[in-house]
C-alpha positions in Angstrom: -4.4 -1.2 45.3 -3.5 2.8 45.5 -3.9 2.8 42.0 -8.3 2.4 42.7 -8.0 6.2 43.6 -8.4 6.9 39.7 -11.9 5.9 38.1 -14.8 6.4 35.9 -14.6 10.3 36.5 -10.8 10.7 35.2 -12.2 8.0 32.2 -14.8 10.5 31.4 -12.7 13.6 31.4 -10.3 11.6 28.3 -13.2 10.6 26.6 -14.5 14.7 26.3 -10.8 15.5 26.1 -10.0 13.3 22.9 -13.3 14.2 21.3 -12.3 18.2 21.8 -9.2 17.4 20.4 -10.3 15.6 17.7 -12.7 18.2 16.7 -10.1 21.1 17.1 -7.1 20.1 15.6 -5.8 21.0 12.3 -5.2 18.3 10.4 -1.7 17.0 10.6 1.2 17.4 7.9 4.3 16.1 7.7 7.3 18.8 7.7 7.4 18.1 3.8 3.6 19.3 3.6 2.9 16.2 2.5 -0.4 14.9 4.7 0.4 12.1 7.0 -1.1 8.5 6.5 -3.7 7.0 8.5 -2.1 3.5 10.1 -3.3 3.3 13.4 -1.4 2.7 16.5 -3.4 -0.5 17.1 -2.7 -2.0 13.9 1.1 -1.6 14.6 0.7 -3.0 18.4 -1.4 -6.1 16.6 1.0 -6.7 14.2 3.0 -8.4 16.9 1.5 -12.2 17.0 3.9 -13.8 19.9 2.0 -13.1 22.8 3.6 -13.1 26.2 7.2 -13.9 26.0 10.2 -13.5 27.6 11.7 -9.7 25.5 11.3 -7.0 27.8 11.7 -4.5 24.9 8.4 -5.3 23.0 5.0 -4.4 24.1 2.8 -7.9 24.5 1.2 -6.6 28.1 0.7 -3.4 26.6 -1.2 -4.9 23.9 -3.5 -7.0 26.1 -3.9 -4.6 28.4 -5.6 -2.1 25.4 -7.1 -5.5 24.5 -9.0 -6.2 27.7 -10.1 -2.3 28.3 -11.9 -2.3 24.9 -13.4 -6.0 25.3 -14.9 -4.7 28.6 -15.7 -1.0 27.6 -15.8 -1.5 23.3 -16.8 2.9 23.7 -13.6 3.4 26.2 -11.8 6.5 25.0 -8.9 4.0 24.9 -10.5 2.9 21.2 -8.9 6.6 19.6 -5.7 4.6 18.8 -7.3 2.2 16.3 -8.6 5.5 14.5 -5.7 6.6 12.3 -7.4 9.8 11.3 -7.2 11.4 14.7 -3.8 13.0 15.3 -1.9 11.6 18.9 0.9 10.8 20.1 1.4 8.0 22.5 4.1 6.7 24.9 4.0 3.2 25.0 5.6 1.2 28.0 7.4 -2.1 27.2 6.7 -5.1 28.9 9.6 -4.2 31.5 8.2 -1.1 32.4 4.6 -2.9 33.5 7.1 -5.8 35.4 8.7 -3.0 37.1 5.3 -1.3 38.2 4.4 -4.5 39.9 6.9 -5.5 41.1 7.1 -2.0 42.9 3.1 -2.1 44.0 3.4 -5.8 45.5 6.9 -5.3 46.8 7.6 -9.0 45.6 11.8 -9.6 45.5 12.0 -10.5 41.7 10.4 -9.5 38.5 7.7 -11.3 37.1 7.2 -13.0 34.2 5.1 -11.3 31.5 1.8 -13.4 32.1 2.0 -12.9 35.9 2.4 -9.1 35.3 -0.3 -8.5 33.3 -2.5 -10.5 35.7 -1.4 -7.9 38.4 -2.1 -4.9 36.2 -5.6 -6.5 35.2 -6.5 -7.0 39.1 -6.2 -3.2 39.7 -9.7 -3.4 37.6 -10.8 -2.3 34.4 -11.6 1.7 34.9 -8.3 2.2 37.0 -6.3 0.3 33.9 -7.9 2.2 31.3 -7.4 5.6 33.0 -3.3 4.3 33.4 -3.8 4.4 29.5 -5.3 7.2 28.5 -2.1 9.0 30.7 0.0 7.9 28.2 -2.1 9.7 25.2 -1.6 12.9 24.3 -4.4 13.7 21.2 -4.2 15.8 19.1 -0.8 16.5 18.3 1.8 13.8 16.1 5.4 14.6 17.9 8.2 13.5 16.0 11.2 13.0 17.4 12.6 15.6 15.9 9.7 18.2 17.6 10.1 16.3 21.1 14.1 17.3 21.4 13.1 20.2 20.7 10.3 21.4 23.6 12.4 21.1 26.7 10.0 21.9 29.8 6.2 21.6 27.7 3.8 20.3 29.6 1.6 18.0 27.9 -2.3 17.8 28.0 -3.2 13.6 28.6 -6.3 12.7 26.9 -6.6 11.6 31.1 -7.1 15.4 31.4 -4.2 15.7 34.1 -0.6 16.6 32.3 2.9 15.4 31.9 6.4 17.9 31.3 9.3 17.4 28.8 12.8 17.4 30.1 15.2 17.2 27.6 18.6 16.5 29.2 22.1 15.3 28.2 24.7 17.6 26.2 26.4 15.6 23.1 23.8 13.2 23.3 20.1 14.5 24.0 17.6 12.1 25.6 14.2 12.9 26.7 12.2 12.2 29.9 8.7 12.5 30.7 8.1 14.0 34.1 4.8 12.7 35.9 2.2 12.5 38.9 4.6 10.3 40.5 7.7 12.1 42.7 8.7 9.2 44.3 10.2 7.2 41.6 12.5 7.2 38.7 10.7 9.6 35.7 10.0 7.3 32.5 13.0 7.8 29.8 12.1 7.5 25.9 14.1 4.3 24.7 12.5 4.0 20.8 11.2 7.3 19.1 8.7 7.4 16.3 7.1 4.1 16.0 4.9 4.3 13.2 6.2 7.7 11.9 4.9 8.8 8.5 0.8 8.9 10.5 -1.2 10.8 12.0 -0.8 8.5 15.1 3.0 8.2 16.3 4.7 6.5 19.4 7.6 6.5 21.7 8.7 3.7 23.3 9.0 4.3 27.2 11.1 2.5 30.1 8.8 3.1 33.1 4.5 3.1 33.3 3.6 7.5 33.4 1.8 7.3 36.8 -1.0 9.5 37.3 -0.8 9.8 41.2 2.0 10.3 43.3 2.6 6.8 45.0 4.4 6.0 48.3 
């Protein structure tokens, strides 16, 4: 798959990039000064016991894909998320975004079910998966909502090491799209803002997978 072109190299860079984050940010406050809580993205992505279903809008492959990263590679940079003292922000893609990527990769006519997809995603191998990940982590840093509509064109330091832009668009109604590798197809749009707000770890829910290379 074109995906292989990432590997253990970008995994390596997230690993040293989430650890100088870790180390270097302040530690993060809530705009009432009061300090954030320390749920962990993982524990709100676990929380979710139906498995593999037929809701586009949840995150089940998602959920097994962090699974099978950190049952393979248990020290995968990938692990940060189930540490709710280190400040990040993720963008998590629901199951139809992951149906969407393979069903663009394998050119196959119709969408896959949930079980197939993640199958496809699992076959582009373990380092490629978990460096598709770690694209979608920014450490660090807890955006709210509230912050993201307001940092039209900042670009945004993965813990991949490579970075993503902000466009905020729209004029009654502002939405905001995350502008990646990828200049062949449709940017990812935020559909659900601050999942799990209140922590140091918060999470937008995304339409599309953030791809890390520019793909045919």
């Amino acid at each position: 798959m074109r995906f292989t072109r990432l590997g253990k190299q970008a995994a390596a860079v997230a690993t040293a990039a989430i650890v100088a984050s870790a180390l270097s940010a302040a530690p993060a406050q809530a705009t009432d000064k009061k300090p954030l809580g320390t749920k962990s993205l993982a524990a709100v992505l676990t929380a979710d016991k139906s498995g593999f279903d037929h809701n586009g809008h949840d995150y089940d492959i998602l959920n097994a894909a962090v699974k099978a990263v950190l049952e393979a590679k248990p020290k995968s940079a990938v692990a940060v998320i189930a540490d709710g003292r280190t400040a990040l922000t993720a963008f998590l893609p629901n199951d139809r975004a992951f149906q969407l990527l393979v069903k663009d990769i394998t050119k196959v006519k119709n969408l896959p079910g949930e079980e197939a997809a993640f199958a496809a995603v699992a076959g582009l191998g373990i380092h490629t998966v978990e460096s598709v990940l770690l694209y979608h982590v920014v450490p660090g840093a807890t955006i709210t909502k509230k912050a993201a509509l307001k940092s039209d064109n900042a670009k945004l330091t993965t813990a991949a090491g490579s970075t993503i832009t902000v466009n905020v668009y729209g004029h009654w109604w502002k939405r905001v799209e995350l502008i990646d590798a990828d200049r062949s197809d449709r940017n990812p749009r935020v559909v659900r803002f601050d999942i799990n707000k209140g922590n140091r770890q918060i999470a937008h829910g995304v339409d599309r997978i953030l791809r890390p290379i520019d793909l045919p």
